[in-house]
C-alpha positions as CSV (number, residue, x, y, z in Angstrom):
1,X,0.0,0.0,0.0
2,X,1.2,3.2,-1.3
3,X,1.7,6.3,1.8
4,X,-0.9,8.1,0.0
5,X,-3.6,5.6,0.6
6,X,-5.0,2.1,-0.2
7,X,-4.4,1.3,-3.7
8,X,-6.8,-1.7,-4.2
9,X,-8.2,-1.6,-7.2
10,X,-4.7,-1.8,-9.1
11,X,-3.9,-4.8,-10.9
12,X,-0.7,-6.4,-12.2
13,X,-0.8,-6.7,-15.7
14,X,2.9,-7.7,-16.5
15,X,6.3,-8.4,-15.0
16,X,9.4,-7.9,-17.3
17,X,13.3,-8.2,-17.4
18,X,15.4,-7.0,-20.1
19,X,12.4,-6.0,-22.0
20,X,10.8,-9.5,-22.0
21,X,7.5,-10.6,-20.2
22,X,8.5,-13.5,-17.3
23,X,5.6,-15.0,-15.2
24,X,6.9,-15.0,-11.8
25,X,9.7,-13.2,-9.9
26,X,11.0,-14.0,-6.8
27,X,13.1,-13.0,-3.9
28,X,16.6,-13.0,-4.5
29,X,16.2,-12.7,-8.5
30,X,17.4,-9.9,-10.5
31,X,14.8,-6.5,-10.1
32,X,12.2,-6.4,-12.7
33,X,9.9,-3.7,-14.4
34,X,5.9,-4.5,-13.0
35,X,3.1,-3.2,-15.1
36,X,0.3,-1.8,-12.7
37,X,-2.8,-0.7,-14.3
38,X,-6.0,0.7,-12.4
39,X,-9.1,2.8,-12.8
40,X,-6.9,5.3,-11.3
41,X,-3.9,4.5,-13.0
42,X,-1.0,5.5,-10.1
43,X,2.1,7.4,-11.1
44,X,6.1,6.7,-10.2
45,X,7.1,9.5,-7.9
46,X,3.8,11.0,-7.6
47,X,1.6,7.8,-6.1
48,X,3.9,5.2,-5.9
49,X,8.0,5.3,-5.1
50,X,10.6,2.4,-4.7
51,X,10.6,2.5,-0.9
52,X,6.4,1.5,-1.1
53,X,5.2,-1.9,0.0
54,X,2.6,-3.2,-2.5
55,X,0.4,-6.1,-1.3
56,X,-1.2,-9.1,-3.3
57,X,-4.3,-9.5,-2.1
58,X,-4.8,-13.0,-0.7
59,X,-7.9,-14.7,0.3
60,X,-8.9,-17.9,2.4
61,X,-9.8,-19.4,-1.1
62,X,-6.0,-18.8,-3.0
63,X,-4.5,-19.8,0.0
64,X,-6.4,-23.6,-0.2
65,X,-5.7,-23.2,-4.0
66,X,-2.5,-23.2,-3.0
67,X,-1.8,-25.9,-0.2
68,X,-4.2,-28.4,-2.6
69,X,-2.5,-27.6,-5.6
70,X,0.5,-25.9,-5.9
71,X,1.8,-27.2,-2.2
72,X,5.4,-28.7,-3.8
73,X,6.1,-25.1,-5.6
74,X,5.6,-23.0,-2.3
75,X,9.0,-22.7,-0.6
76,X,9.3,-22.1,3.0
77,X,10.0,-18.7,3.1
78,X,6.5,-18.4,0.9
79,X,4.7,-19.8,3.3
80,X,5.8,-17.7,6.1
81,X,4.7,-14.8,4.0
82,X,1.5,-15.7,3.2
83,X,1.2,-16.2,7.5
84,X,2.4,-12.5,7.5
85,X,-0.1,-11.2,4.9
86,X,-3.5,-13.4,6.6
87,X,-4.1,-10.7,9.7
88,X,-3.2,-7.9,6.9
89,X,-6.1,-9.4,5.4
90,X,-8.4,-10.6,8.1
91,X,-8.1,-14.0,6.9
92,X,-8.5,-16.8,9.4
């Protein structure tokens, strides 16, 4: 969430490196260019700077998704997140 507010309604559209689209990026990779697009569409160094912490929204449902599905390809570290983010999100 940007210091100027929640920022909700913004969606990632794209994630690239070197000028080509990769579907996931994670900790510890080289830094990336992220597409965010919204009905409000936020600006760099007016809405949003480097310093901000953006949020994924999570919900009870992704999470099972997750665990039932995708349990192998979540490290550690993940999961540890995802317990972070559940009281960010009131999610039991």
């Amino acid at each position: 969430m940007s210091r100027y507010g929640s920022l909700t309604k913004l969606r990632r559209t794209s994630i690239e490196r070197d000028h080509k689209q990769i579907p996931i990026c994670k900790k510890g990779q080289p830094s990336v260019a992220v597409k965010i697009e919204g009905s409000n569409q936020p600006m760099y160094g007016r809405h949003l700077e480097d310093k901000d912490t953006l949020y994924s929204h999570i919900s009870r449902q992704s999470i099972d998704t997750l665990k039932e599905f995708f349990r192998e390809e979540v490290s550690m570290d993940e999961w540890n997140l995802i317990r972070k983010l559940k009281p960010i999100f009131d999610i039991p």
